[in-house]
LUMSEDREN-860064 format. One record per residue (C-alpha): residue number from 1; residue in one letter; z, x, y. Coordinates in pm, whole numbers. Example, Ala and Ser with C-alpha at 12.3 -4.5 7.8 and 13.67 -1.06 7.14 Angstrom:
REM LUMSEDREN-860064
nr: 1	rest: A	up: 780	east: 1230	north: -450
nr: 2	rest: S	up: 714	east: 1367	north: -106
//
This chain:
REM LUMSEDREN-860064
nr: 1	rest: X	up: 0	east: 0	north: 0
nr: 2	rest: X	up: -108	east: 162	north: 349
nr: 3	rest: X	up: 16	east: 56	north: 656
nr: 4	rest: X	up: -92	east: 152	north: 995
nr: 5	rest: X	up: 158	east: 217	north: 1216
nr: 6	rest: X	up: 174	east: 227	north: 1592
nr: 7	rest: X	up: 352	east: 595	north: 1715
nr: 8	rest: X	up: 544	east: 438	north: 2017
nr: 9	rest: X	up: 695	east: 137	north: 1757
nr: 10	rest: X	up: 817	east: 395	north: 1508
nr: 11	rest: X	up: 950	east: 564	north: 1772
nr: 12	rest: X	up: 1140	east: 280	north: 1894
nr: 13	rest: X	up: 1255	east: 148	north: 1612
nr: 14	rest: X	up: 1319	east: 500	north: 1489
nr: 15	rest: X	up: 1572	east: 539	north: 1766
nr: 16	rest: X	up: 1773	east: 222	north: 1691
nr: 17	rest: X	up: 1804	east: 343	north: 1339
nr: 18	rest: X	up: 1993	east: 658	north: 1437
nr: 19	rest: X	up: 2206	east: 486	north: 1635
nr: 20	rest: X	up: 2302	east: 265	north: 1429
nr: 21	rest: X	up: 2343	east: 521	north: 1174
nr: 22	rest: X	up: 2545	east: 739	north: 1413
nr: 23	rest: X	up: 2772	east: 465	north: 1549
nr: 24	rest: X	up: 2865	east: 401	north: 1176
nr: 25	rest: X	up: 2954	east: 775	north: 1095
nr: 26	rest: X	up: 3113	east: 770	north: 1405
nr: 27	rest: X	up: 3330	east: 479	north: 1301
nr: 28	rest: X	up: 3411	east: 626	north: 976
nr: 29	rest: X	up: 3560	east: 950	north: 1085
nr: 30	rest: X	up: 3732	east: 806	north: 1347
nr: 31	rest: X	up: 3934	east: 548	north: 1209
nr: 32	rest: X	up: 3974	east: 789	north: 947
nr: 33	rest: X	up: 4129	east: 1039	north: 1172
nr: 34	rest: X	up: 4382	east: 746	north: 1344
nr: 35	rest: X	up: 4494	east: 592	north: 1034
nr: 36	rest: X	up: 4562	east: 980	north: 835
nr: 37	rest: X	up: 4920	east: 972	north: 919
nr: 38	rest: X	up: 4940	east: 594	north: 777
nr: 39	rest: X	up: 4800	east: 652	north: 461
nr: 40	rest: X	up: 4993	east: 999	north: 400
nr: 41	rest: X	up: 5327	east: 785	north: 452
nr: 42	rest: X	up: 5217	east: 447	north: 316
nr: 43	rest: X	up: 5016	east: 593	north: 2
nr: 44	rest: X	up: 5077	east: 957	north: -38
nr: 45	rest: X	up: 5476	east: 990	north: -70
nr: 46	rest: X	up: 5462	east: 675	north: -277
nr: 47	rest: X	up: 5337	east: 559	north: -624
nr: 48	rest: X	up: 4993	east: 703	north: -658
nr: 49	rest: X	up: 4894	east: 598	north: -982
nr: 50	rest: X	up: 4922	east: 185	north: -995
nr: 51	rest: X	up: 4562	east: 23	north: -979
nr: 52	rest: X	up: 4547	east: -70	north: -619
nr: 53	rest: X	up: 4705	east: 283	north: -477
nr: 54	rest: X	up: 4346	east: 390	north: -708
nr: 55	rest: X	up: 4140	east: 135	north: -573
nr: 56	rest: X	up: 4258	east: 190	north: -234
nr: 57	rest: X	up: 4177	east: 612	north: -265
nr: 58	rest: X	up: 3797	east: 521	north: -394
nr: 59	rest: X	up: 3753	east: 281	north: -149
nr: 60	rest: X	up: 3876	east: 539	north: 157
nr: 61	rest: X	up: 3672	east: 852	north: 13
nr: 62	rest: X	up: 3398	east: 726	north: -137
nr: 63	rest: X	up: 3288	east: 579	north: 189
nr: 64	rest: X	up: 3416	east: 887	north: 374
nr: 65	rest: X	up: 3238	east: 1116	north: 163
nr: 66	rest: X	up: 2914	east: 903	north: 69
nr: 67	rest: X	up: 2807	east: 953	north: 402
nr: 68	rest: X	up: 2794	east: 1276	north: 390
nr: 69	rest: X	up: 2509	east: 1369	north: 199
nr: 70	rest: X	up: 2375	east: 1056	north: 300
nr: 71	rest: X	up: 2376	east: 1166	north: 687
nr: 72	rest: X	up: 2203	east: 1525	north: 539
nr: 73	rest: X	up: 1927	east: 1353	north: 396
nr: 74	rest: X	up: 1863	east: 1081	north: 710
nr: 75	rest: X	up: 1874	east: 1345	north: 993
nr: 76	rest: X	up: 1732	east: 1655	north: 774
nr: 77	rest: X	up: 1451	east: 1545	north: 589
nr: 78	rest: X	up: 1288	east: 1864	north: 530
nr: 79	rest: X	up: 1500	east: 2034	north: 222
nr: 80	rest: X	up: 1414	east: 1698	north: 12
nr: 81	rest: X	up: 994	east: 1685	north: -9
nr: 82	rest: X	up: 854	east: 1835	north: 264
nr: 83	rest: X	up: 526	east: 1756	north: 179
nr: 84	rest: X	up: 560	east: 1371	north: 95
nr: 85	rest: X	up: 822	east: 1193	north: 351
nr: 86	rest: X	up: 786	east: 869	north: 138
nr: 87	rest: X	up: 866	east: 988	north: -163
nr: 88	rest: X	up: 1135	east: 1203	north: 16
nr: 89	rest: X	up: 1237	east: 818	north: 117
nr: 90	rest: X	up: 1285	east: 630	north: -247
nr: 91	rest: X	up: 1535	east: 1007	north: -345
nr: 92	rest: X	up: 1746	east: 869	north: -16
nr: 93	rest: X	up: 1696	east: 486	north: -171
nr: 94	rest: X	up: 1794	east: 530	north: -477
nr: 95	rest: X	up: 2086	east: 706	north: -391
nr: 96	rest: X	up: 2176	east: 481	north: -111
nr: 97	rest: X	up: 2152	east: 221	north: -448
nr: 98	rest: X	up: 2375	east: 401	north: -631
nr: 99	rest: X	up: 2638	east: 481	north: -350
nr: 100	rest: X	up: 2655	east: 90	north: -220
nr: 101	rest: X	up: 2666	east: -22	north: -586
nr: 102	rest: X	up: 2973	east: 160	north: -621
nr: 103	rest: X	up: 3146	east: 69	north: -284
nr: 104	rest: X	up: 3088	east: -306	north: -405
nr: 105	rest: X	up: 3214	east: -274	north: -724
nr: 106	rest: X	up: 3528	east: -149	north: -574
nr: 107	rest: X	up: 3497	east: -327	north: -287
nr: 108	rest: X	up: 3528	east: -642	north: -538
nr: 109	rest: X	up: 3796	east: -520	north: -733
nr: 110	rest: X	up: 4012	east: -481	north: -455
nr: 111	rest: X	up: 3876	east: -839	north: -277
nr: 112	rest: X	up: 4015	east: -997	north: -628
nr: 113	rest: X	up: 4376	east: -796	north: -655
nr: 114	rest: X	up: 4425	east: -909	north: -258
nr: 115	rest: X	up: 4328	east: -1262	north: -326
nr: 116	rest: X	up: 4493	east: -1293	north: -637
nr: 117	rest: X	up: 4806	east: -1225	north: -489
nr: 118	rest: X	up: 4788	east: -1442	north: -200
nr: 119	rest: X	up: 4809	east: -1724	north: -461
nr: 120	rest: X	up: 5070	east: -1578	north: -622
nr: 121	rest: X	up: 4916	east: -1418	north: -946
nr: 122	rest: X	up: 4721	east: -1727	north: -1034
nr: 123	rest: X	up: 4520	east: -1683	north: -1339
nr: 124	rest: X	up: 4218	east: -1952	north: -1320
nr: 125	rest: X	up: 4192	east: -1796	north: -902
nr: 126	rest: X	up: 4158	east: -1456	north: -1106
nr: 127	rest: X	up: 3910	east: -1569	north: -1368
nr: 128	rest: X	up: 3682	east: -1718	north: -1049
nr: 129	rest: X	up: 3693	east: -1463	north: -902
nr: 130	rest: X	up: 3619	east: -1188	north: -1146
nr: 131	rest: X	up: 3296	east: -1401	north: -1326
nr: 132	rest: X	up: 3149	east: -1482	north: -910
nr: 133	rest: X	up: 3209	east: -1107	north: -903
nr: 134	rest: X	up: 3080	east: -997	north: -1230
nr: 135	rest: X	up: 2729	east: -1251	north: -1154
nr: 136	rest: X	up: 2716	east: -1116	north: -811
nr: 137	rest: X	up: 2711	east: -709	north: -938
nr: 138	rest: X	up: 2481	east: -788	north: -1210
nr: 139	rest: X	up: 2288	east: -951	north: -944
nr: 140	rest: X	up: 2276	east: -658	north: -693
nr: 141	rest: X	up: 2197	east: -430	north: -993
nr: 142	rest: X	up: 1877	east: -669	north: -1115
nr: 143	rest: X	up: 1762	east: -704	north: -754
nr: 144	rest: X	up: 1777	east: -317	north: -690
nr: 145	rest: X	up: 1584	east: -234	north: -1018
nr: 146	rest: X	up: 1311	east: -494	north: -919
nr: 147	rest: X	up: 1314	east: -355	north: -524
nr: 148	rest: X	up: 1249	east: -40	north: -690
nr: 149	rest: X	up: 911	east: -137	north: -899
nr: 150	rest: X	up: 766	east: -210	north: -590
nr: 151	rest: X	up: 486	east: 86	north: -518
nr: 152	rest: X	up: 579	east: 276	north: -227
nr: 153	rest: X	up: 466	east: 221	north: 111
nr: 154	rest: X	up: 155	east: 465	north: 271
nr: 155	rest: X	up: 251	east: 500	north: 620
nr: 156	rest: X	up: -68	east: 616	north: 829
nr: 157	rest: X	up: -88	east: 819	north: 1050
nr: 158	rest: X	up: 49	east: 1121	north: 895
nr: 159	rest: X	up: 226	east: 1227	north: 1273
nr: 160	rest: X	up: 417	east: 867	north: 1210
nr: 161	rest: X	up: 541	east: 957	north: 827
nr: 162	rest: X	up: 674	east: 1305	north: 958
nr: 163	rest: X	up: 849	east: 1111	north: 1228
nr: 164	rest: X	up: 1021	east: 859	north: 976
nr: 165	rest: X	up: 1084	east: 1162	north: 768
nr: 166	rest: X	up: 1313	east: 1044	north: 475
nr: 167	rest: X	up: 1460	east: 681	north: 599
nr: 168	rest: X	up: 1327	east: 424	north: 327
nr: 169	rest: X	up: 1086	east: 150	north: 465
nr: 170	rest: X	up: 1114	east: -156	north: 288
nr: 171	rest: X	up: 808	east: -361	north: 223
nr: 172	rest: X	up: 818	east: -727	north: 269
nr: 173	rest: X	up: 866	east: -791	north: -127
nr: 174	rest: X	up: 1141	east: -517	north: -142
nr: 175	rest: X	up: 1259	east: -738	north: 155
nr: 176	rest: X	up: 1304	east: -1056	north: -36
nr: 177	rest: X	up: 1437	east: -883	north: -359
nr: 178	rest: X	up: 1689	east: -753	north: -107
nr: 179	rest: X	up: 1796	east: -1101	north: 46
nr: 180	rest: X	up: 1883	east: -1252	north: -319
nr: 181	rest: X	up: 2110	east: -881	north: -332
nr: 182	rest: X	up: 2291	east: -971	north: -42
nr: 183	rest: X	up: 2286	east: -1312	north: -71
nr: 184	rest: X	up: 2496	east: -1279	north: -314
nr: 185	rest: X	up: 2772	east: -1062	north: -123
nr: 186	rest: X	up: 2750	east: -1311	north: 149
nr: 187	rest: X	up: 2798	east: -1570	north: -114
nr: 188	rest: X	up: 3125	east: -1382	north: -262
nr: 189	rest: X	up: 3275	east: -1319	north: 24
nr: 190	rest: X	up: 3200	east: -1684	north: 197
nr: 191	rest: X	up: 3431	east: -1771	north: -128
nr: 192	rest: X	up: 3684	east: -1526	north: -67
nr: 193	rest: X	up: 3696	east: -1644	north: 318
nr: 194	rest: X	up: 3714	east: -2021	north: 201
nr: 195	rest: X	up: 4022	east: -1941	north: -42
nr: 196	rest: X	up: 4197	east: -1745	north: 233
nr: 197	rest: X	up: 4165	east: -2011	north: 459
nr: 198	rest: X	up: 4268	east: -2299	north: 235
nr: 199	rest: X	up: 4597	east: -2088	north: 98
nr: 200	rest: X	up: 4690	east: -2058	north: 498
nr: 201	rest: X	up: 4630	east: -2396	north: 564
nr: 202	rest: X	up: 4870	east: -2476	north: 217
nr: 203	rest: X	up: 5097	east: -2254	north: 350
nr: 204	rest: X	up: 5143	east: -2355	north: 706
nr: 205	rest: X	up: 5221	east: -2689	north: 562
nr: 206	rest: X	up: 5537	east: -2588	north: 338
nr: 207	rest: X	up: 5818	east: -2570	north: 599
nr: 208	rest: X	up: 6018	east: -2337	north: 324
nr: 209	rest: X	up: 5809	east: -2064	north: 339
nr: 210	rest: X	up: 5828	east: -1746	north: 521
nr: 211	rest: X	up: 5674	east: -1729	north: 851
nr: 212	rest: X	up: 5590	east: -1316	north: 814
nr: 213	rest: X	up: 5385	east: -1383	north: 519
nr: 214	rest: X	up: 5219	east: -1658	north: 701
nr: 215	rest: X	up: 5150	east: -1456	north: 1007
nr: 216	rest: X	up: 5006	east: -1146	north: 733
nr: 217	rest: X	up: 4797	east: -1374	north: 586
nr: 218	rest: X	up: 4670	east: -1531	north: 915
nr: 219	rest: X	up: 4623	east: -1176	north: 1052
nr: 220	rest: X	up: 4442	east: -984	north: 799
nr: 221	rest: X	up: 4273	east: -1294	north: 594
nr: 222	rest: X	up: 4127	east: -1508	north: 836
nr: 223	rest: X	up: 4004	east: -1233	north: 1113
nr: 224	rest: X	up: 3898	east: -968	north: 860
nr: 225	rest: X	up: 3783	east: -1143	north: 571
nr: 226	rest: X	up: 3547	east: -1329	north: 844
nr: 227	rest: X	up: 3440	east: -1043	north: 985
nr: 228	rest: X	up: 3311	east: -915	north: 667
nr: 229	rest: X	up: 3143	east: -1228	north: 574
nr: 230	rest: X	up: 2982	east: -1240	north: 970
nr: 231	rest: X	up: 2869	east: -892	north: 886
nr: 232	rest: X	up: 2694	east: -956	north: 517
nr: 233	rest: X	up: 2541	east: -1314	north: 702
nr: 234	rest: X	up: 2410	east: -1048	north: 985
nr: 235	rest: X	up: 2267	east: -793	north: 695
nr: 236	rest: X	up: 2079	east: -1117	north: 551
nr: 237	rest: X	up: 1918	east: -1214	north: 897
nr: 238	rest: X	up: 1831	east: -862	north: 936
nr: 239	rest: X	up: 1722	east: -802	north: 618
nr: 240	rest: X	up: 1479	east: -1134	north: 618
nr: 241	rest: X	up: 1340	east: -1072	north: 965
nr: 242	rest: X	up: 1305	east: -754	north: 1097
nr: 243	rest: X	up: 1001	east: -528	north: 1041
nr: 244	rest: X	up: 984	east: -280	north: 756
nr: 245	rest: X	up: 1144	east: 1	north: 922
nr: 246	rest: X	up: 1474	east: -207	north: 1007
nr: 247	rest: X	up: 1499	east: -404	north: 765
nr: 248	rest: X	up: 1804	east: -175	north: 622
nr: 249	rest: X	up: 1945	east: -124	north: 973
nr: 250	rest: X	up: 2309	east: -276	north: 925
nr: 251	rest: X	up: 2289	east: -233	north: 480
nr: 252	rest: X	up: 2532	east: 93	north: 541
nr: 253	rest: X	up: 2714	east: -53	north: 876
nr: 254	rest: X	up: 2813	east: -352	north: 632
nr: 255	rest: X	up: 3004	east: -171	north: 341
nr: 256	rest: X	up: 3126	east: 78	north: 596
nr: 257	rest: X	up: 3297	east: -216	north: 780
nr: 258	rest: X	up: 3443	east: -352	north: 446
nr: 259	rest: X	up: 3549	east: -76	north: 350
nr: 260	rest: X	up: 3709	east: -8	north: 669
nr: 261	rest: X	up: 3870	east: -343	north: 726
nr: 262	rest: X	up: 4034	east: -334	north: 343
nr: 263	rest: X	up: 4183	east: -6	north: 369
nr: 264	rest: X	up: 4365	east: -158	north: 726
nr: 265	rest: X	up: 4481	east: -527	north: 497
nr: 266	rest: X	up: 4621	east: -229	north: 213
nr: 267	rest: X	up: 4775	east: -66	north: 485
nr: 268	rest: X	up: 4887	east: -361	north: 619
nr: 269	rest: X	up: 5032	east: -526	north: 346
nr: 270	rest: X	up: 5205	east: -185	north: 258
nr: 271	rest: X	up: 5357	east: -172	north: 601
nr: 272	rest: X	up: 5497	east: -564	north: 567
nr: 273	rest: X	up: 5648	east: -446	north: 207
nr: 274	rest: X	up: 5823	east: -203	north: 345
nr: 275	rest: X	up: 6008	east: -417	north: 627
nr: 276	rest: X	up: 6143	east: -681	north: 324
nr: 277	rest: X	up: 6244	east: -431	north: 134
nr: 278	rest: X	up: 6427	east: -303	north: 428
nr: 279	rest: X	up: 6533	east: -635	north: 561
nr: 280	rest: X	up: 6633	east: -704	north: 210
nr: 281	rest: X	up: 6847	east: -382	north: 118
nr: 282	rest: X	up: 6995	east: -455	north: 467
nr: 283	rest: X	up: 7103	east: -800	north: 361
nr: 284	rest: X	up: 7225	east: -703	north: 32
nr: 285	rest: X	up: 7470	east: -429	north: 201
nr: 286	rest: X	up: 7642	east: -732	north: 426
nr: 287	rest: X	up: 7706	east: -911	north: 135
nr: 288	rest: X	up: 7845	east: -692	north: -105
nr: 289	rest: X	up: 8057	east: -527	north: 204
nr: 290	rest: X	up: 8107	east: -770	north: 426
nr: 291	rest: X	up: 8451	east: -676	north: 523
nr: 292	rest: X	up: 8343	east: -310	north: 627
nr: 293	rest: X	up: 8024	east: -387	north: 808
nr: 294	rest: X	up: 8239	east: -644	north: 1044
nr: 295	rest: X	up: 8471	east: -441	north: 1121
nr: 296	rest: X	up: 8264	east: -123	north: 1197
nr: 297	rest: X	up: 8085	east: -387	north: 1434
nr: 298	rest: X	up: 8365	east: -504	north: 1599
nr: 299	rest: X	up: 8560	east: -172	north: 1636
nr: 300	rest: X	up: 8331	east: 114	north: 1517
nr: 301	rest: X	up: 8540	east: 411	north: 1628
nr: 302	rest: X	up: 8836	east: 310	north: 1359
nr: 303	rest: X	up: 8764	east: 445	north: 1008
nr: 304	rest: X	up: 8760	east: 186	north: 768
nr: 305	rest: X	up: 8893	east: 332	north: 374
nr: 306	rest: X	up: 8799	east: 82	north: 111
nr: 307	rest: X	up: 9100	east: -5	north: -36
nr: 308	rest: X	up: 9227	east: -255	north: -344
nr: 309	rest: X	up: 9554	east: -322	north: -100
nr: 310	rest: X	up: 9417	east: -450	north: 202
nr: 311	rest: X	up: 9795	east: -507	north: 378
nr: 312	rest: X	up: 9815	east: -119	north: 319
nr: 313	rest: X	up: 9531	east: 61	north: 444
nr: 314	rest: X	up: 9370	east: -192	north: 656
nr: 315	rest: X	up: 9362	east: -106	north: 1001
nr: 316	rest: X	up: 9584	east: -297	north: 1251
nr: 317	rest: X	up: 9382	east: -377	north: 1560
nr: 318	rest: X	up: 9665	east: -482	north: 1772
nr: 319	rest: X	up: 9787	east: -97	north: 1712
nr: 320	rest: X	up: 9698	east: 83	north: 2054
//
């Protein structure tokens, strides 16, 4: 397939593709950098080896390092194939397959631990989710394999093709094979969004329960979990209408931001542990002590000795 291609149009559209690609790197390594000293205390000095602390590592380096290479290979095209940019363009597809079929796996597994326990462990919200996330992998995978059949785009003139250098152009069928992909995550996550929001509403409604888990819920459910289904509905707009060259202009930006926003809810929900089990351990002090804790409150520069004969060694406060 040969397409003719105007220089000033790749040019332009060239340039929004690096910027878009920039402003996600940039994103990366920044909230990296800011949230370092939160993940050392949150994840580091605690249990490493339970499932989500694992999840929660693959999801924050994978990303982080993914891009790496992938960066290498967008802005330095040369050390691929210097003497075919397309083909230099499917090696940077497929591995941009391989690397976002991994973040979503993960990405997934971590979507169903989170949602799970916002319903409190319940199995048939498990089961759902895992099958809609089981059809919605095999999905991607199927989609990708056909996207790759498709014979490679000729881009003419040669000037243009050295200008794209290695950044995939999809063809309008790779286009469509790539709508049903991320269909799919916009599908999964819609459902994860819809959950979130009914277990809120549920929960706003029982007077007996705990305001701070309420607030945690509203906080990172609602207003992340919608901004990573806005995101995948943006990808599938994009994906559908733009022109070959863009139609993978917000694929990466997408998974980046999911994988960013998760890695804040883990931190999050770390963070919210921690202040029960302080609150709690706090609580449980009082009222196996009460005696001593009210009376260091009410006079704490008199030494209190627990004692089994209070009339002895209890301290007399009308004593100057």
């Amino acid at each position: 397939m040969v397409t003719q291609w105007n220089p000033e149009d790749a040019q332009v559209q060239m340039n929004w593709e690096r910027y878009v690609w920039v402003i996600q790197v940039v994103i990366l390594i920044y909230d990296w950098l800011i949230t370092l000293d939160r993940e050392v205390e949150l994840f580091w000095k605690r249990d490493r080896k339970r499932l989500p602390a694992i999840l929660f590592f693959v999801n924050r380096y994978l990303s982080l390092l993914g891009a790496v290479p992938t960066s290498m290979l967008y802005f330095w095209p040369e050390p691929v194939v210097m003497d075919n940019p397309q083909l230099g363009g499917r090696y940077l597809d497929v591995y941009l397959d391989i690397f976002l079929v991994l973040l979503q796996v993960n990405l997934t597994a971590l979507f169903i631990l989170r949602l799970t326990a916002i319903y409190g462990g319940n199995r048939r919200i498990k089961i759902f989710l895992s099958a809609l996330g089981i059809g919605m992998i095999v999905n991607g995978v199927v989609q990708l394999a056909l996207a790759d059949r498709v014979p490679l785009i000729e881009v003419r003139p040669l000037s243009v093709a050295d200008q794209i250098g290695n950044v995939p152009i999809f063809s309008l069928a790779q286009g469509l094979h790539f709508v049903y992909l991320w269909a799919g995550v916009f599908v999964f996550d819609l459902t994860v969004f819809s959950l979130t929001v009914w277990k809120t509403a549920s929960t706003f409604r029982n007077e007996y329960t705990q305001r701070g888990i309420v607030i945690t819920i509203m906080r990172d459910g609602l207003m992340y979990f919608g901004i990573i289904t806005l995101t995948s509905l943006a990808n599938v707009l994009v994906i559908a209408l733009a022109s070959d060259l863009l139609r993978g202009l917000l694929t990466i930006l997408t998974d980046i931001l999911s994988c960013i926003l998760m890695s804040h809810m883990m931190f999050n929900l770390r963070e919210d542990n921690s202040d029960i089990e302080l609150l709690t351990t706090t609580h449980l002090s009082f009222v196996c002590n009460p005696i001593e804790l009210t009376t260091s409150a009410i006079s704490p520069h008199i030494p209190v000795e627990p004692s089994g004969n209070d009339s002895v060694n209890s301290p007399k406060f009308g004593d100057g």
